[in-house]
PyMOL commands that place a pseudoatom at each C-alpha (Angstrom):
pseudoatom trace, name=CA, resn=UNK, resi=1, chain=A, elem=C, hetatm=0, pos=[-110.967, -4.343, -64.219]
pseudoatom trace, name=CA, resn=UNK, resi=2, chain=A, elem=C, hetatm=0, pos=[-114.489, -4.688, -65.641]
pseudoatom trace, name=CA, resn=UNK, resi=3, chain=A, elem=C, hetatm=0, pos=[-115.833, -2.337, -63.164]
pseudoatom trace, name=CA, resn=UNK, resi=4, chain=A, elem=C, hetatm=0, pos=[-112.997, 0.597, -64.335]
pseudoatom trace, name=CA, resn=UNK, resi=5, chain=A, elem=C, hetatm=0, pos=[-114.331, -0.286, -67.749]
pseudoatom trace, name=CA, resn=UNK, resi=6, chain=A, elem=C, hetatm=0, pos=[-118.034, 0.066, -67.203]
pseudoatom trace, name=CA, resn=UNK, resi=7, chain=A, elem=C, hetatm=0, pos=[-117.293, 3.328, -64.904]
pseudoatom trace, name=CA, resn=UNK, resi=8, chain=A, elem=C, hetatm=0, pos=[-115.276, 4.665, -67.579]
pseudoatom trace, name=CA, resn=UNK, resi=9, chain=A, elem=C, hetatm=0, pos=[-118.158, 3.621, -70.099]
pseudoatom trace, name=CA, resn=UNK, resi=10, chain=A, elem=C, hetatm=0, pos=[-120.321, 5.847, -67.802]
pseudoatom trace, name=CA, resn=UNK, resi=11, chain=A, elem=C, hetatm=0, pos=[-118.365, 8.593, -67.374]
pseudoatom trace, name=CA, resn=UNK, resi=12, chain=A, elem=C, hetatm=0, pos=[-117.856, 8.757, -71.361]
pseudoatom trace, name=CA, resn=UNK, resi=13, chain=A, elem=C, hetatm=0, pos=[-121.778, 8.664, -71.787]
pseudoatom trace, name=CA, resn=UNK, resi=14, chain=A, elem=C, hetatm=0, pos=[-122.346, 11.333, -69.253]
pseudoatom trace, name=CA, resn=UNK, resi=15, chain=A, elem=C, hetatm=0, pos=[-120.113, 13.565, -70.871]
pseudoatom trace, name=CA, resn=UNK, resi=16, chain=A, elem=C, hetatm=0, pos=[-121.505, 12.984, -74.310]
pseudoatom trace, name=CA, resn=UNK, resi=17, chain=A, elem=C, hetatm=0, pos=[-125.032, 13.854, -72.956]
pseudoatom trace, name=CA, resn=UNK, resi=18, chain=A, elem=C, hetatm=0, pos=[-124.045, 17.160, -71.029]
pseudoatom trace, name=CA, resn=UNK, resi=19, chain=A, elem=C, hetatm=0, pos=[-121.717, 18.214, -73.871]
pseudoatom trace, name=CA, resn=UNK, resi=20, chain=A, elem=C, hetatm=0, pos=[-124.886, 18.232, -76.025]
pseudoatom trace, name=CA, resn=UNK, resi=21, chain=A, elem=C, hetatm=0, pos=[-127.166, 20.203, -73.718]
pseudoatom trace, name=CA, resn=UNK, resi=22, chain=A, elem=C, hetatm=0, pos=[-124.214, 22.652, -73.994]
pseudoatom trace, name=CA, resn=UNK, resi=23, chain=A, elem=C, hetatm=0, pos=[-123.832, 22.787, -77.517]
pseudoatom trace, name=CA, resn=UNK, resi=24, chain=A, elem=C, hetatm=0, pos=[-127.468, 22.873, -77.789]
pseudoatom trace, name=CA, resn=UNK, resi=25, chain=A, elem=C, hetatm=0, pos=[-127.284, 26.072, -75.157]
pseudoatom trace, name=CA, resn=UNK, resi=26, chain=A, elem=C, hetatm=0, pos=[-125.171, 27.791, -77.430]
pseudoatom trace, name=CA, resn=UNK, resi=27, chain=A, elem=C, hetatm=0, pos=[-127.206, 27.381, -80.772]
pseudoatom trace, name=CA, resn=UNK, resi=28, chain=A, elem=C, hetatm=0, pos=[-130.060, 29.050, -79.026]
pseudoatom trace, name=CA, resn=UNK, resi=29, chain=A, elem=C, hetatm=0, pos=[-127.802, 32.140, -77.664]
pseudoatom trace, name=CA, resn=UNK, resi=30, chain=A, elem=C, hetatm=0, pos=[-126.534, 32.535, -80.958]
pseudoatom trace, name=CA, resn=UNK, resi=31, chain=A, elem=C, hetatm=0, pos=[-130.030, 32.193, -82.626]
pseudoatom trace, name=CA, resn=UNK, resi=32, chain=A, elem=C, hetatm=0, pos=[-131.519, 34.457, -79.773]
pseudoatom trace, name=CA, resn=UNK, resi=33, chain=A, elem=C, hetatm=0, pos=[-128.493, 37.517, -80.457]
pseudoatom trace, name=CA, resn=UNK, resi=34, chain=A, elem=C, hetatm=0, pos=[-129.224, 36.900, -84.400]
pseudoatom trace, name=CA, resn=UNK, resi=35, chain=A, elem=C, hetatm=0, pos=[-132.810, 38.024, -83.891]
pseudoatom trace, name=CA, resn=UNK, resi=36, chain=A, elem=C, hetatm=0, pos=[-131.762, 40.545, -81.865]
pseudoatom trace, name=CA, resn=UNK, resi=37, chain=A, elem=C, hetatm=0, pos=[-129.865, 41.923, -84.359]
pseudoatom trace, name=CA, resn=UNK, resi=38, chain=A, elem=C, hetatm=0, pos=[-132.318, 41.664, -86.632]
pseudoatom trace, name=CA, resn=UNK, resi=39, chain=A, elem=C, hetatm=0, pos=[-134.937, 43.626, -85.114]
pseudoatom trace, name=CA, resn=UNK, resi=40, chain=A, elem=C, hetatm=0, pos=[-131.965, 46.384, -84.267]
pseudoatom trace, name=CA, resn=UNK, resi=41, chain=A, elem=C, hetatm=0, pos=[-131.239, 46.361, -87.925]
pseudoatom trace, name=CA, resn=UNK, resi=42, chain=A, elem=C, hetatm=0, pos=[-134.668, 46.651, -88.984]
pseudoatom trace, name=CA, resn=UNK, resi=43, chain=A, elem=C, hetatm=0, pos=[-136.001, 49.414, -86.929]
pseudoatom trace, name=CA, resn=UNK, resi=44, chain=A, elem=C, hetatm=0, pos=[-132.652, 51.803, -88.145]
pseudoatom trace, name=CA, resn=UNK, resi=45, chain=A, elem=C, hetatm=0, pos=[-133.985, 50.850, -91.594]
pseudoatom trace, name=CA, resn=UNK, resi=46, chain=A, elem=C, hetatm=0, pos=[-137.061, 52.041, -90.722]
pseudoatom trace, name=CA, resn=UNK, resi=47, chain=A, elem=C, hetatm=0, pos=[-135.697, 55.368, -89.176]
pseudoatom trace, name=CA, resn=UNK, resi=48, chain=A, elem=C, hetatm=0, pos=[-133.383, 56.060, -91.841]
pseudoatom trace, name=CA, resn=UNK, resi=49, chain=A, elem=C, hetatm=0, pos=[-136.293, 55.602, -94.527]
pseudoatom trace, name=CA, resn=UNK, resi=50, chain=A, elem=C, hetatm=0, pos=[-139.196, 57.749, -92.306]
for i in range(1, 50): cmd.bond("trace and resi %d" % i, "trace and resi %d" % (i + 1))
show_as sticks, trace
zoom trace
């Protein structure tokens, strides 16, 4: 029994740790496809006022 609870324990951790590198992962797509828009944004600015 104490060895399904420390495994368990474990498994629970693990998860925790990758879900964050995920999570993480996707707030620097999202940042990376913001500045990408951005910079598409600003250079149809700058086309629209030349």
């Amino acid at each position: 029994m104490k060895h399904l609870l420390i495994l368990s324990f474990l498994a629970i951790v693990a998860l925790s740790l990758s879900a964050c590198h995920t999570v993480s992962g996707v707030g620097q797509d999202v940042s990376a496809a913001g500045h990408g828009l951005s910079k598409a944004a600003n250079k149809v600015e700058q086309k629209i006022n030349n």
